[in-house]
PDB file with one MODEL, atoms N, CA, C and O in Angstrom:
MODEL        1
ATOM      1  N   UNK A   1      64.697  49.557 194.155  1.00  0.00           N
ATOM      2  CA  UNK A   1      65.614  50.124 195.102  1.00  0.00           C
ATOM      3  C   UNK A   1      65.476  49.401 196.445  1.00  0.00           C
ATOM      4  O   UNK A   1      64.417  49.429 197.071  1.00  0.00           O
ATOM      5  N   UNK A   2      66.714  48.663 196.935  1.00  0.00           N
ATOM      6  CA  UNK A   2      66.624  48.515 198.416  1.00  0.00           C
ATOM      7  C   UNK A   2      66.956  49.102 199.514  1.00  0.00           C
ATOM      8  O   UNK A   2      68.110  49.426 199.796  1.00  0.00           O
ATOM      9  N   UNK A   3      65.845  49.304 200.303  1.00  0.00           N
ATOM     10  CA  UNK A   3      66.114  50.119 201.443  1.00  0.00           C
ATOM     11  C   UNK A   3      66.826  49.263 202.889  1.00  0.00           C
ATOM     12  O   UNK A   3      66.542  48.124 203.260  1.00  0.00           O
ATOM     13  N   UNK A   4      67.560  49.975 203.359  1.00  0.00           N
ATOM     14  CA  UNK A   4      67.933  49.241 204.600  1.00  0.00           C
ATOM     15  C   UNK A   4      67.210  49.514 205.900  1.00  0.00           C
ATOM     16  O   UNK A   4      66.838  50.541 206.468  1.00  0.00           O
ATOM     17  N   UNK A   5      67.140  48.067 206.197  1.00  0.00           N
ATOM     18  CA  UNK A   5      65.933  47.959 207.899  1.00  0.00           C
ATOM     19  C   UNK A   5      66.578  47.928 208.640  1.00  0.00           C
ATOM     20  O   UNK A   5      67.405  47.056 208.907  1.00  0.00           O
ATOM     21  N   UNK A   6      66.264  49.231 209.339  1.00  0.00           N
ATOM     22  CA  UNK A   6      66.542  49.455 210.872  1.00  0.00           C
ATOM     23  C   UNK A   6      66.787  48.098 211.706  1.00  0.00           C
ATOM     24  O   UNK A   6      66.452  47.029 211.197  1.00  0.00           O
ATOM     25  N   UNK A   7      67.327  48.134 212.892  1.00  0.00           N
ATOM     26  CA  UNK A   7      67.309  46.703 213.851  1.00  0.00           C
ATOM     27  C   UNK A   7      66.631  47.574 215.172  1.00  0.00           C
ATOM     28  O   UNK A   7      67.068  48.522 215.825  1.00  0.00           O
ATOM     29  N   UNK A   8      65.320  46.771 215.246  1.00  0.00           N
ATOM     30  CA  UNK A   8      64.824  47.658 216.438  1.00  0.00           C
ATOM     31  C   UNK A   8      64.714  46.440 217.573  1.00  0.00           C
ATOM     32  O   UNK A   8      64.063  45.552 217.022  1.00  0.00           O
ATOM     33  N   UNK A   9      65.077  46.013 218.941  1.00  0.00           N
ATOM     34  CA  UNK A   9      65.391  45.240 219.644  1.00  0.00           C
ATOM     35  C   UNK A   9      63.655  45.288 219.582  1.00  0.00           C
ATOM     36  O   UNK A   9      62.891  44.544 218.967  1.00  0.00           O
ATOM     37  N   UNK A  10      63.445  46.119 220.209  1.00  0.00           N
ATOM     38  CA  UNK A  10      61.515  45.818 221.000  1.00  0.00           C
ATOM     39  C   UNK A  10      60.821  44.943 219.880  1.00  0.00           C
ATOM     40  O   UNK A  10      60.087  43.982 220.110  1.00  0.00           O
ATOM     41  N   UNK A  11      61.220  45.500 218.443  1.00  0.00           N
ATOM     42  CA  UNK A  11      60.162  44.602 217.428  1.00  0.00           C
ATOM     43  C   UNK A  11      61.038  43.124 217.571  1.00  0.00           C
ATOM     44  O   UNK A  11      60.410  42.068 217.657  1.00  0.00           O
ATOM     45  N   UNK A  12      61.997  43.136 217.583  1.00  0.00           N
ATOM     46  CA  UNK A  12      62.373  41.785 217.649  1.00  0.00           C
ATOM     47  C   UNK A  12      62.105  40.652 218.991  1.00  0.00           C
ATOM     48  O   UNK A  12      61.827  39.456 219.069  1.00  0.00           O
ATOM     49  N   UNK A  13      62.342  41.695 219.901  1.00  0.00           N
ATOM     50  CA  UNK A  13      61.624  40.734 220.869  1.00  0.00           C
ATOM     51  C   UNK A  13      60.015  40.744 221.049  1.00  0.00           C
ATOM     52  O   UNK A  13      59.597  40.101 222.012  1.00  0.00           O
ATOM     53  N   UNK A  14      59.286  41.250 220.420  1.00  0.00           N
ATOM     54  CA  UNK A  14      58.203  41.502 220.550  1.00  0.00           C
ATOM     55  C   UNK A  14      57.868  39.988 219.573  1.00  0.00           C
ATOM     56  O   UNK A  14      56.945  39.214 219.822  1.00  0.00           O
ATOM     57  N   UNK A  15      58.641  39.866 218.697  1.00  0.00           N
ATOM     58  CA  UNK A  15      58.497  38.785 217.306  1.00  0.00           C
ATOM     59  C   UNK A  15      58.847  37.162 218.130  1.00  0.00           C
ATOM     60  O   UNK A  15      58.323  36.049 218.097  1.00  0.00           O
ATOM     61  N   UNK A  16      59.876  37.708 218.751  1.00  0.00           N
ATOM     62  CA  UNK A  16      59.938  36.213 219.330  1.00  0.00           C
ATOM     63  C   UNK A  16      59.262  35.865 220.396  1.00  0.00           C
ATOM     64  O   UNK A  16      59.198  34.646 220.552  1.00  0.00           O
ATOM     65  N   UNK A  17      58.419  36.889 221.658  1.00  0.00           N
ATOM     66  CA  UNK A  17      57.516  36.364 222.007  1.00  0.00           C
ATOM     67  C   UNK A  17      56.122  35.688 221.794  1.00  0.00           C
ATOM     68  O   UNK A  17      55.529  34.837 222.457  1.00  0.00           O
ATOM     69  N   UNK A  18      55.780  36.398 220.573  1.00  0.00           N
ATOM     70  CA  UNK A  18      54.400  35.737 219.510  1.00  0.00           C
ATOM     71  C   UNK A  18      54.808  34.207 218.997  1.00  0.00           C
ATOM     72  O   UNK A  18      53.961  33.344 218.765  1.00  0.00           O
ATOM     73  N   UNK A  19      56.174  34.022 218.863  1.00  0.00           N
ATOM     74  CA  UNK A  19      56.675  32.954 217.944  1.00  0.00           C
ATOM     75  C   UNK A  19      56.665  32.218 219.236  1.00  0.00           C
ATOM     76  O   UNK A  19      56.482  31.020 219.017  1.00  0.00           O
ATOM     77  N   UNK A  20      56.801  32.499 220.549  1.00  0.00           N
ATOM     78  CA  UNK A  20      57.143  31.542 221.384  1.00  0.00           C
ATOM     79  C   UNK A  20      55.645  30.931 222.286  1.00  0.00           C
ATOM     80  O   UNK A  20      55.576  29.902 222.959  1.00  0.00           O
ATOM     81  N   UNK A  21      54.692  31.813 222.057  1.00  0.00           N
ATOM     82  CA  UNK A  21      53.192  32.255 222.326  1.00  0.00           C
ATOM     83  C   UNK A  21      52.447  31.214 221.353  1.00  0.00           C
ATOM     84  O   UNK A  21      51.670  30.350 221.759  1.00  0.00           O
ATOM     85  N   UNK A  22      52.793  31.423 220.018  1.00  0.00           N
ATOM     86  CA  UNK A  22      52.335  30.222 218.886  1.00  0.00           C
ATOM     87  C   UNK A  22      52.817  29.281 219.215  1.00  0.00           C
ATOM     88  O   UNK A  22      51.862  28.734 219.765  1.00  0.00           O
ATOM     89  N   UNK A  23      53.746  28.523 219.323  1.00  0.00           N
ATOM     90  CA  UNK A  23      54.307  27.601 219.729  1.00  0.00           C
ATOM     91  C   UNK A  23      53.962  26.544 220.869  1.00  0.00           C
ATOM     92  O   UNK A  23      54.076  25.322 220.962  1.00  0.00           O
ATOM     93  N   UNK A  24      53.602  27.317 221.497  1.00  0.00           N
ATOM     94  CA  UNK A  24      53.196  27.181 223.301  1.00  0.00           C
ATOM     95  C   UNK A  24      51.582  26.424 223.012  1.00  0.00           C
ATOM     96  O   UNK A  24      51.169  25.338 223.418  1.00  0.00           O
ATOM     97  N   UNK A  25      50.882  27.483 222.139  1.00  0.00           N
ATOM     98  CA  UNK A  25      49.374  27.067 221.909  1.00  0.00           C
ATOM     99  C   UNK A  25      49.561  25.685 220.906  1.00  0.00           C
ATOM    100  O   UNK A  25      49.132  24.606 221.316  1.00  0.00           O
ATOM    101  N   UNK A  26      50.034  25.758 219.955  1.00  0.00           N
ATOM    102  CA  UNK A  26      50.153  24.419 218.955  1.00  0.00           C
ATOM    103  C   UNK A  26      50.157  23.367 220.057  1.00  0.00           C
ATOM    104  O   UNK A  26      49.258  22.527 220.107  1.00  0.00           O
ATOM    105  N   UNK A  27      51.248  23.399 221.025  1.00  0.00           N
ATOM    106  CA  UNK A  27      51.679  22.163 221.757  1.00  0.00           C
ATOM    107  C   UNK A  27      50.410  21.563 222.923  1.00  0.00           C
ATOM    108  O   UNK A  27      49.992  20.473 223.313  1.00  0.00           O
ATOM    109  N   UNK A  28      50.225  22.548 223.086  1.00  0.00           N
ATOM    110  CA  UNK A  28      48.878  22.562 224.131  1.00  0.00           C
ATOM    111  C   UNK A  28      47.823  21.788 223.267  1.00  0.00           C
ATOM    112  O   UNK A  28      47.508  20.632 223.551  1.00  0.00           O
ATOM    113  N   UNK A  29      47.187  22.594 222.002  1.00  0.00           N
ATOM    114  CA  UNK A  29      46.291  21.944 221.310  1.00  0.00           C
ATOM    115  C   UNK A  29      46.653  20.541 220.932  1.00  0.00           C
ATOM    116  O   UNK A  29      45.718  19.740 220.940  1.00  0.00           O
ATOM    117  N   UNK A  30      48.125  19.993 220.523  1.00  0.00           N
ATOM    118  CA  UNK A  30      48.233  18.712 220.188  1.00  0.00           C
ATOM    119  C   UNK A  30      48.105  17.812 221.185  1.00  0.00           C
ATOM    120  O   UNK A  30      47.662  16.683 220.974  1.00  0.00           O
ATOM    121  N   UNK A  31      48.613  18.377 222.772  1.00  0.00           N
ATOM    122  CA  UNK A  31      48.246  17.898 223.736  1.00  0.00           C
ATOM    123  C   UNK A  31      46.627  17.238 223.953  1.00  0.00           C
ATOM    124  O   UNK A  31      46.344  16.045 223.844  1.00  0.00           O
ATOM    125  N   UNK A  32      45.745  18.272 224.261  1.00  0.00           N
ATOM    126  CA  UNK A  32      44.373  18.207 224.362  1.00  0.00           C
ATOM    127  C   UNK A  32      44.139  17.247 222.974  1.00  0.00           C
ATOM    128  O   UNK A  32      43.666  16.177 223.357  1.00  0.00           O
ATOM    129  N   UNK A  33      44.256  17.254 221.940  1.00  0.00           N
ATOM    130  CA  UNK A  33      43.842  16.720 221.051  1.00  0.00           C
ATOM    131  C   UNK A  33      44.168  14.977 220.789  1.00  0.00           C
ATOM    132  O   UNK A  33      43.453  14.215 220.138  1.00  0.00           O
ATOM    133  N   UNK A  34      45.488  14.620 221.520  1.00  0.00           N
ATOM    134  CA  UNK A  34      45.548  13.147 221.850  1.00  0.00           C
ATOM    135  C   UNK A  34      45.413  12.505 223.018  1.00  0.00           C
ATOM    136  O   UNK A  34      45.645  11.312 223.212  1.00  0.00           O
ATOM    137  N   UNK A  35      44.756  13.889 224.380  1.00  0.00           N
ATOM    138  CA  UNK A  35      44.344  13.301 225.199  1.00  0.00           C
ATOM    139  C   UNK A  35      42.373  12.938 224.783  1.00  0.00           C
ATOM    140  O   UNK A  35      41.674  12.007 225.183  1.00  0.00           O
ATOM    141  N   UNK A  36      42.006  14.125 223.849  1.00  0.00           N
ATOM    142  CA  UNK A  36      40.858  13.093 223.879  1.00  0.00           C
ATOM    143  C   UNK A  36      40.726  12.118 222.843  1.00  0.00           C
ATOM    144  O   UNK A  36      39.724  11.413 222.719  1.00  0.00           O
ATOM    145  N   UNK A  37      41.932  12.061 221.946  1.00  0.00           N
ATOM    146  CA  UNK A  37      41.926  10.762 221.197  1.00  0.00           C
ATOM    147  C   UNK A  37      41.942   9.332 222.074  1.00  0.00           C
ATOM    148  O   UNK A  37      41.005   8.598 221.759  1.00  0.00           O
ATOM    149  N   UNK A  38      42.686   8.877 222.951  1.00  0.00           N
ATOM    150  CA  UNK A  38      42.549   8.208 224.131  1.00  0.00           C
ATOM    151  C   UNK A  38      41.355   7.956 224.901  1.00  0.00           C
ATOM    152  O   UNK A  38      40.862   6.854 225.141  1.00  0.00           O
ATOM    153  N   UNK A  39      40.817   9.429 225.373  1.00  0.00           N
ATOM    154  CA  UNK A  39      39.624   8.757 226.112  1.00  0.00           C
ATOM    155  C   UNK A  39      38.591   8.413 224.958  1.00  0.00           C
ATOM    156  O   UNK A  39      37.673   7.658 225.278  1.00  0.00           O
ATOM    157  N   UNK A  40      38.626   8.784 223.920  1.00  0.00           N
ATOM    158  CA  UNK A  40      37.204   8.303 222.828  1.00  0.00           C
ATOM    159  C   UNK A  40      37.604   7.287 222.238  1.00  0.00           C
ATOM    160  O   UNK A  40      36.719   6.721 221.596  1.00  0.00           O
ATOM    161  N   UNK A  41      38.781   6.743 222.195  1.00  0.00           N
ATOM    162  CA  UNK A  41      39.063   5.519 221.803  1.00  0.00           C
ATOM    163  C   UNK A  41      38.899   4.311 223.095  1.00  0.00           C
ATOM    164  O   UNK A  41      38.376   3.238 222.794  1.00  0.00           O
ATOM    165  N   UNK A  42      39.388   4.556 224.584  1.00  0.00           N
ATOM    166  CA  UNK A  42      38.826   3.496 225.568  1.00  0.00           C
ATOM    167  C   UNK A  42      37.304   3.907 225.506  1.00  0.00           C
ATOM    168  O   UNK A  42      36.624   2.940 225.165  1.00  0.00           O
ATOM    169  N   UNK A  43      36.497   5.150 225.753  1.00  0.00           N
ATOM    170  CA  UNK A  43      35.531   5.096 225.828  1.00  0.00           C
ATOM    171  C   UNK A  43      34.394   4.169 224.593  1.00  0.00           C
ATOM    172  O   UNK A  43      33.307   3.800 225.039  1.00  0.00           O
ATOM    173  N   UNK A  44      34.659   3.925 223.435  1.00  0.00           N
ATOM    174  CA  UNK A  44      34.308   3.152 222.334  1.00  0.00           C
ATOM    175  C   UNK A  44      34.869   1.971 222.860  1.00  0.00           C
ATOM    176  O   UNK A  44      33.972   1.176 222.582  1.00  0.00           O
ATOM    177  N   UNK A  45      35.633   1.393 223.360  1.00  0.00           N
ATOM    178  CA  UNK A  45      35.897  -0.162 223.852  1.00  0.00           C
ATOM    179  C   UNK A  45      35.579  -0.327 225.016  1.00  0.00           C
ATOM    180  O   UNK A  45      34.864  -1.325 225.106  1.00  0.00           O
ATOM    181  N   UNK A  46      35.738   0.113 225.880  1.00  0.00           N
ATOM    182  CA  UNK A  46      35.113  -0.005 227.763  1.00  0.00           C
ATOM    183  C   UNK A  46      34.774   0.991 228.472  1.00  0.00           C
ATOM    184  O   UNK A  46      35.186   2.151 228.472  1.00  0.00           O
ATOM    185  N   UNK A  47      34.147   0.573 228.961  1.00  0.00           N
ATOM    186  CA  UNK A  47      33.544   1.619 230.168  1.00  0.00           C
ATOM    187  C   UNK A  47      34.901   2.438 230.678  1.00  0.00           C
ATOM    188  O   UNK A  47      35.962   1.827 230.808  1.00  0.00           O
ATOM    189  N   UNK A  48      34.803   3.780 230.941  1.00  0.00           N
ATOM    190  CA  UNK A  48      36.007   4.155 231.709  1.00  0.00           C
ATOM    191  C   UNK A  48      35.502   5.294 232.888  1.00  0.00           C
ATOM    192  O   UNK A  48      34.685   6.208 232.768  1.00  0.00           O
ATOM    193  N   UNK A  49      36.135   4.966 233.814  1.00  0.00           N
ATOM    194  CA  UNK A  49      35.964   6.168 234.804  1.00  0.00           C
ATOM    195  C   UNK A  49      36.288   7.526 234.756  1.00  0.00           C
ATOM    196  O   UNK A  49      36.786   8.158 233.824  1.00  0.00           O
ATOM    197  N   UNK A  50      35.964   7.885 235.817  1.00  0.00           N
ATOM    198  CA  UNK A  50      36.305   9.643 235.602  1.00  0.00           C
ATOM    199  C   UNK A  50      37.632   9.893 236.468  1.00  0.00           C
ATOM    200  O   UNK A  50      38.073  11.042 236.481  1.00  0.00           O
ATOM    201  N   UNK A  51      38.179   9.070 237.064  1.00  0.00           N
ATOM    202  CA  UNK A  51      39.378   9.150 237.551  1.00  0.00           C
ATOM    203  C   UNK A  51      40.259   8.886 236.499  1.00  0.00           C
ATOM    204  O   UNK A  51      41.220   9.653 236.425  1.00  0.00           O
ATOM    205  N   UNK A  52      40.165   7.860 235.538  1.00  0.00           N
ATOM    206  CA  UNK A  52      40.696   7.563 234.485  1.00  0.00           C
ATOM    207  C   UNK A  52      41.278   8.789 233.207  1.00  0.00           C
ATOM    208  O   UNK A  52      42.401   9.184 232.893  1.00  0.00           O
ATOM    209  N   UNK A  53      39.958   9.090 232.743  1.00  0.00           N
ATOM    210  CA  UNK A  53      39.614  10.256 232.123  1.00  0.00           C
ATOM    211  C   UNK A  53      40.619  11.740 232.492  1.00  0.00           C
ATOM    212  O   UNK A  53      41.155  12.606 231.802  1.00  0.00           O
ATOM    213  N   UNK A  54      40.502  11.427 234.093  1.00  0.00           N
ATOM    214  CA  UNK A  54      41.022  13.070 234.815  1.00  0.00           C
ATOM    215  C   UNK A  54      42.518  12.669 234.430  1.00  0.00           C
ATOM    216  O   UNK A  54      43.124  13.414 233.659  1.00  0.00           O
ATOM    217  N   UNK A  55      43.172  11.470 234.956  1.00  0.00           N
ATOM    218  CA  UNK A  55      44.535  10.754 234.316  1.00  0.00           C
ATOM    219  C   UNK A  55      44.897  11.162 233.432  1.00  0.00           C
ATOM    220  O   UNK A  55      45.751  12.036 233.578  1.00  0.00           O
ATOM    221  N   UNK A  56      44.566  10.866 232.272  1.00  0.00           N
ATOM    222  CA  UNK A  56      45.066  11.140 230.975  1.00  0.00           C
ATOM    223  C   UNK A  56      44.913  12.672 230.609  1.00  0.00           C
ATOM    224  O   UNK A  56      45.851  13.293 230.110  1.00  0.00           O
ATOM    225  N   UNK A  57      43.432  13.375 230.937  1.00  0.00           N
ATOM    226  CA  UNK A  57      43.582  15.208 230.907  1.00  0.00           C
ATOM    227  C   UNK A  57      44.838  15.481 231.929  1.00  0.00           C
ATOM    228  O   UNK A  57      45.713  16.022 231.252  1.00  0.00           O
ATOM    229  N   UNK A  58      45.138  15.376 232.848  1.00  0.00           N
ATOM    230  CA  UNK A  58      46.399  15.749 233.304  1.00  0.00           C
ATOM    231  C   UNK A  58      47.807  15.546 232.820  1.00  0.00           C
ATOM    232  O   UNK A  58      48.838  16.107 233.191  1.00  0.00           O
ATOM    233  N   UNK A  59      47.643  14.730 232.017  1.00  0.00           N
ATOM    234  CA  UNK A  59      49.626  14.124 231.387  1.00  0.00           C
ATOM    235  C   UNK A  59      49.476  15.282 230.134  1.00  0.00           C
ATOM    236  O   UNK A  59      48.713  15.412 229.177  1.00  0.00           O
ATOM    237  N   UNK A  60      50.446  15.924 230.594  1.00  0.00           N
ATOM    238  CA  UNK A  60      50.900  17.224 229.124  1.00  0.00           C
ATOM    239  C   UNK A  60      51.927  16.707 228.718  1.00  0.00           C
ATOM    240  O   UNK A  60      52.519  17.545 228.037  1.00  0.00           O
ATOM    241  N   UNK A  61      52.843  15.139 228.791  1.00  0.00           N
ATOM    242  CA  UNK A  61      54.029  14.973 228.008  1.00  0.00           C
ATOM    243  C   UNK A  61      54.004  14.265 227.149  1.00  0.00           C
ATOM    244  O   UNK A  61      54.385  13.100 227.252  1.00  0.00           O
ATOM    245  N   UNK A  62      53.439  14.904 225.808  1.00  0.00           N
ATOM    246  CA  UNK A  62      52.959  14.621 224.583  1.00  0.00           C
ATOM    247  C   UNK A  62      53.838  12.603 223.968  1.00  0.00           C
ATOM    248  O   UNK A  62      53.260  11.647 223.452  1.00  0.00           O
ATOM    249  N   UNK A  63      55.263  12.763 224.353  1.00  0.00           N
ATOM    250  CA  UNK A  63      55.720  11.319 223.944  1.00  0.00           C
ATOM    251  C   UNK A  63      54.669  10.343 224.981  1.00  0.00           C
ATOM    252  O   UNK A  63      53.970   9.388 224.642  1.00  0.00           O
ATOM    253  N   UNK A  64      54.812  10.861 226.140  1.00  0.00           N
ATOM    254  CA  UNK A  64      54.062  10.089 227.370  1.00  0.00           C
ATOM    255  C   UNK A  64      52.636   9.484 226.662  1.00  0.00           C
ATOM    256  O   UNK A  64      52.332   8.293 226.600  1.00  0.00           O
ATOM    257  N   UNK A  65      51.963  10.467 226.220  1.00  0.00           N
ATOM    258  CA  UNK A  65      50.610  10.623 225.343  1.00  0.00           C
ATOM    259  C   UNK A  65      50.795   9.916 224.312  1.00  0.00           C
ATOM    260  O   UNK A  65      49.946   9.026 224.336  1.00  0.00           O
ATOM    261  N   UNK A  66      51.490   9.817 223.351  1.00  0.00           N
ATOM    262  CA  UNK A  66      51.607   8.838 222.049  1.00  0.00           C
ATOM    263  C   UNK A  66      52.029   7.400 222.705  1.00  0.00           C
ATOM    264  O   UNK A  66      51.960   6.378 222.023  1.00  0.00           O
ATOM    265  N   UNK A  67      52.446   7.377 223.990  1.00  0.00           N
ATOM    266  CA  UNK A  67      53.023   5.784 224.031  1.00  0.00           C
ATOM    267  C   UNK A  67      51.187   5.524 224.756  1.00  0.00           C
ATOM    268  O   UNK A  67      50.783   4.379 224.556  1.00  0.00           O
ATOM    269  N   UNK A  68      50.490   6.169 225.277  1.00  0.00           N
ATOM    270  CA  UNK A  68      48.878   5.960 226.433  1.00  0.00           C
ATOM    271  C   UNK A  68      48.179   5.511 224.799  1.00  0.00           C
ATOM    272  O   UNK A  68      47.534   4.463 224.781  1.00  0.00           O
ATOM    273  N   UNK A  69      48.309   6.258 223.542  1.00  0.00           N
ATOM    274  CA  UNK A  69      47.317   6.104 222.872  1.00  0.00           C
ATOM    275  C   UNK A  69      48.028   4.900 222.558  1.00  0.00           C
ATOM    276  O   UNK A  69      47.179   4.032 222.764  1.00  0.00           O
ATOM    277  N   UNK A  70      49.032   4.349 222.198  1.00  0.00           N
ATOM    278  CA  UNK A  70      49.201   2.683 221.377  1.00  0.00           C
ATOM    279  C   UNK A  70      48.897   1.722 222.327  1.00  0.00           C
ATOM    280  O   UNK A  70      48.697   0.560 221.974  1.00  0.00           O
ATOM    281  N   UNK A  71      48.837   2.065 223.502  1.00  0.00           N
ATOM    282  CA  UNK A  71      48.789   1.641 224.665  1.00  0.00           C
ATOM    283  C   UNK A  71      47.216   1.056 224.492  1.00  0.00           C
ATOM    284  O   UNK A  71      46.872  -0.121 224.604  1.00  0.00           O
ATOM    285  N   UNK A  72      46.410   2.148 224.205  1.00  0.00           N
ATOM    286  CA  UNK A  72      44.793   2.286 224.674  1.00  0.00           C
ATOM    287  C   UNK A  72      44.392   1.075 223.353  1.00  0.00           C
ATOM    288  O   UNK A  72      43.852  -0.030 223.300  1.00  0.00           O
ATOM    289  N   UNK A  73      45.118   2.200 222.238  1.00  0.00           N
ATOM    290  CA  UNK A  73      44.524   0.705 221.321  1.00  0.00           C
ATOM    291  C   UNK A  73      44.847  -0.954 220.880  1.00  0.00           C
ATOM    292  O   UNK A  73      44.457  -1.820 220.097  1.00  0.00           O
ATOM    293  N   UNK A  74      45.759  -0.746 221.879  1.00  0.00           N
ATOM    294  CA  UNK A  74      46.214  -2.557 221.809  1.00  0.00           C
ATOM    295  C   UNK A  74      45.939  -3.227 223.384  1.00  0.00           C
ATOM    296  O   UNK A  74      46.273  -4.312 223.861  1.00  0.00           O
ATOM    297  N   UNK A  75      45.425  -2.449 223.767  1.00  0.00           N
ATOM    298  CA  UNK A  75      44.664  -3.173 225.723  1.00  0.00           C
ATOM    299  C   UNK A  75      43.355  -3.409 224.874  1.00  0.00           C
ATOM    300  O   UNK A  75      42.722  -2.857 223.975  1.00  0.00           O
ATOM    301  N   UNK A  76      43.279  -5.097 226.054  1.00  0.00           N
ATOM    302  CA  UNK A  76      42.802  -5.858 226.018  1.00  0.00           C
ATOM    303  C   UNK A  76      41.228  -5.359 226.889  1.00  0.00           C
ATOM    304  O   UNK A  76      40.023  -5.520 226.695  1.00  0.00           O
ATOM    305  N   UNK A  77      41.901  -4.840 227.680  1.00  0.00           N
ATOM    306  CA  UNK A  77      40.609  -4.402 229.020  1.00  0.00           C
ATOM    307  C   UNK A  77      41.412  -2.990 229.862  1.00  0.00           C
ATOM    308  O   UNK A  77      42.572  -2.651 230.097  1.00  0.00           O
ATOM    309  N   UNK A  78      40.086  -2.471 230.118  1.00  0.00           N
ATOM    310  CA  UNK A  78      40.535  -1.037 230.705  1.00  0.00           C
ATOM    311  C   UNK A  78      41.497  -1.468 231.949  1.00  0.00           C
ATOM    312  O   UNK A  78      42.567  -0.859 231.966  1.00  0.00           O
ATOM    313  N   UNK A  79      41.295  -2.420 232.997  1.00  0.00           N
ATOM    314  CA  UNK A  79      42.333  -2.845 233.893  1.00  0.00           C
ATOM    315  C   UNK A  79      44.149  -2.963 233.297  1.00  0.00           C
ATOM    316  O   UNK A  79      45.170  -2.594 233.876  1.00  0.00           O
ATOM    317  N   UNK A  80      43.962  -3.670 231.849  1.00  0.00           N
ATOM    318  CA  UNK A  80      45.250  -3.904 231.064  1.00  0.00           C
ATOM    319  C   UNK A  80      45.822  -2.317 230.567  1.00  0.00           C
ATOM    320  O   UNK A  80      47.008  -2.010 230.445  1.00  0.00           O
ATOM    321  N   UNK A  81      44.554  -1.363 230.306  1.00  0.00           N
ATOM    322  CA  UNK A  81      45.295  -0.138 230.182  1.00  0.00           C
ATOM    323  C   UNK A  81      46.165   0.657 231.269  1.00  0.00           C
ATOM    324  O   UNK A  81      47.242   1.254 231.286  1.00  0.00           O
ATOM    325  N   UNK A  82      45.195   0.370 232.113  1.00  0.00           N
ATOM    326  CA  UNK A  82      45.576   1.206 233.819  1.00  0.00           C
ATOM    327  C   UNK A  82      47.037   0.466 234.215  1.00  0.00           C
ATOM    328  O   UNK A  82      48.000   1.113 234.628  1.00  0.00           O
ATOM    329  N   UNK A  83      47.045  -0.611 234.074  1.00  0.00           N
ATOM    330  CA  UNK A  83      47.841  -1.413 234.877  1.00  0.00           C
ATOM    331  C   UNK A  83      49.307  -0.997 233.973  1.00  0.00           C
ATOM    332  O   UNK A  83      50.416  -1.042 234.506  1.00  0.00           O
ATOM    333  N   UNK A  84      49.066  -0.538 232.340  1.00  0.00           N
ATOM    334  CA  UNK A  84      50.014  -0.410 231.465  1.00  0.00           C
ATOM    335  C   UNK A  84      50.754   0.517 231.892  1.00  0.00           C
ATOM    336  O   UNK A  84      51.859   0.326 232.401  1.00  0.00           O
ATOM    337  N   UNK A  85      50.014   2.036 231.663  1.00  0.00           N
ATOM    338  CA  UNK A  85      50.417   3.518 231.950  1.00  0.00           C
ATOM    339  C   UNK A  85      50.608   3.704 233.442  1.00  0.00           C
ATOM    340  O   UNK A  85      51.062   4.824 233.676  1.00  0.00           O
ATOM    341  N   UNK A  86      50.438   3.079 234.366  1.00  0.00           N
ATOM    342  CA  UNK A  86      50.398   2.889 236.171  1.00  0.00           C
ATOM    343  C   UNK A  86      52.293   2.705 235.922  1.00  0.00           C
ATOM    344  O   UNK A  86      53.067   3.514 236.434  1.00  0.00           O
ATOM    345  N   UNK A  87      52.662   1.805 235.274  1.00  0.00           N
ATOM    346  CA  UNK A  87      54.198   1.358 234.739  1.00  0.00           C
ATOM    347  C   UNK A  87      55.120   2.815 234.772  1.00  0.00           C
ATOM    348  O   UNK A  87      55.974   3.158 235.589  1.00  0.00           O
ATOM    349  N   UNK A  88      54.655   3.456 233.681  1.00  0.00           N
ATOM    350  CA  UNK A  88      55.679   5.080 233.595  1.00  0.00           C
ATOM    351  C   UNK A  88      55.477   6.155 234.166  1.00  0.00           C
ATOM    352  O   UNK A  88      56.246   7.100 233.992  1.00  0.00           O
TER     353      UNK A  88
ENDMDL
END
């Protein structure tokens, strides 16, 4: 037997704030997660500073972040990275 579901606004907006709450955290975590792909990848090839480091923890625009990491792993020298991402 099928029963018919009520439409209750509060559960529904209650649903799309969790959905928008999940969402929010995924992006954040993928964030954090290719900013320290970056610094552990220059940090394994050159020395890097902590100004450097603070750089890349500050950029949350994840395309921005995928172009720093192809960036990180095809520089030659941490100057060639800086001087790359200094560009956008």
């Amino acid at each position: 037997m099928i029963e018919t579901v009520k439409y209750d606004a509060r559960v529904t907006g209650d649903y799309m704030r969790l959905m928008e709450d999940e969402e929010v955290l995924l992006e954040r975590g993928t964030q954090r997660g290719i900013q320290k792909s970056i610094i552990k990848l220059l940090e394994f090839r050159f020395p890097i500073s902590e100004e450097i480091s603070e750089k890349i923890g500050a950029q949350e625009d994840l395309k921005i972040l995928d172009e720093w990491l192809l960036i990180a792993a095809k520089a030659t020298s941490i100057e060639d990275f800086t001087s790359k991402i200094s560009c956008q």
